[in-house]
N, C-alpha and C positions, 0 to 999 in steps of 0.2 A: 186429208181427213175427209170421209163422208160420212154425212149424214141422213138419217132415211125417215120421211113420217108418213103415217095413216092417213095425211088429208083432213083428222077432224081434230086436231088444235086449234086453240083460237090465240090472239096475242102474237106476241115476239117471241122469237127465240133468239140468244143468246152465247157467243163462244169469246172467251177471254186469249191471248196469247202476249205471254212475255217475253220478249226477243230483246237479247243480251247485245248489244249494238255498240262494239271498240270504241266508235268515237262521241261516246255518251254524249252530252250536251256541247260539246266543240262546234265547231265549224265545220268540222269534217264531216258530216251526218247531216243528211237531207233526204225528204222526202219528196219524190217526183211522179206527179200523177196528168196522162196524158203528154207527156214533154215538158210540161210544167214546175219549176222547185216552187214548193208552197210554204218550204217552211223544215226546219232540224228538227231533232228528235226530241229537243227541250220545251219545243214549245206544242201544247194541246192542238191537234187537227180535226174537223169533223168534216167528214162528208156524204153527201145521200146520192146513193145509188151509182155507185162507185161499183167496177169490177176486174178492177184492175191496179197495182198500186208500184211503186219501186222504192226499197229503203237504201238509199247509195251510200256508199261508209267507204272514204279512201282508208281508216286507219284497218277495216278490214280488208280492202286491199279488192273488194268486189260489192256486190250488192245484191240483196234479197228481194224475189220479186213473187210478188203476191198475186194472186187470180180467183177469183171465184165464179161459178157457175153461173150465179146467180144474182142481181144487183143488191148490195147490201148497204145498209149505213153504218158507217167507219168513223169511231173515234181514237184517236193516237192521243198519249197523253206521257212524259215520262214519269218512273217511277225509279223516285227517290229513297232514300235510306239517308238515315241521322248516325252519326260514331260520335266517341268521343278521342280526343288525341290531345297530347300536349298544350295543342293551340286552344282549344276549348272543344265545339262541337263543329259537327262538319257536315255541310248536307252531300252526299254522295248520290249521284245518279247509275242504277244499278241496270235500268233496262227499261225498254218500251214497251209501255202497254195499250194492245190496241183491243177494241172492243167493236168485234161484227155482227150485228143485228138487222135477224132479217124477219118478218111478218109472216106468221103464221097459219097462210091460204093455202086451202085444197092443190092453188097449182103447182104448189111447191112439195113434189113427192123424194124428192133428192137435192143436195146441195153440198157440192163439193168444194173444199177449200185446198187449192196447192199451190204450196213454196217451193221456189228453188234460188239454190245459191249459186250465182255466177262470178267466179272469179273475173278479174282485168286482165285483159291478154296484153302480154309483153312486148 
């Protein structure tokens, strides 16, 4: 995804992304930033000026890794859903959401955001 502005915004801007992640709030699911695990995908992550990120999922079997142009501040947070079934109500964790925000200066005439999905080699 890119993004293009004129230079004369003032503020933040703002891009939402929800990433459907196999091993929802398990174990299996970790975020690694720098070589770093900070933390799974159940629990809220914030970090500033971040440009670089990895979401490691063994139940997907690879991991999605995130890059941006430009340093942004990154919050992860998962996102929940409520059902009802038999047992009563259920909280379901459906996907991660993370939210990139970046400051709205003249220097920033472009800002590119690219994922790619890297399977586990066998």
């Amino acid at each position: 995804m890119t993004y293009r502005f004129n230079g004369q915004g003032k503020g933040e801007f703002s891009t939402t992304l929800n990433v459907a992640m196999p091993s929802c709030d398990g174990p299996a699911g970790r975020f690694i930033h720098d070589g770093l695990i900070l933390g799974g995908f159940g629990q809220p992550l914030e970090l500033k000026g971040m440009k670089e990120i990895m979401l490691d999922d063994a139940v997907l079997g690879g991991k999605i890794l995130i890059h941006c142009t430009k340093p942004v501040s990154f919050h992860a947070a998962p996102h929940f859903t409520v059902s009802q079934s038999e047992a009563g109500f259920e909280k379901i964790m459906q996907a991660v959401t993370l939210v990139l925000t970046w400051p709205m200066e003249s220097r920033y005439k472009e800002i590119t955001i690219d994922l790619e999905v890297v399977k586990y080699s066998s």
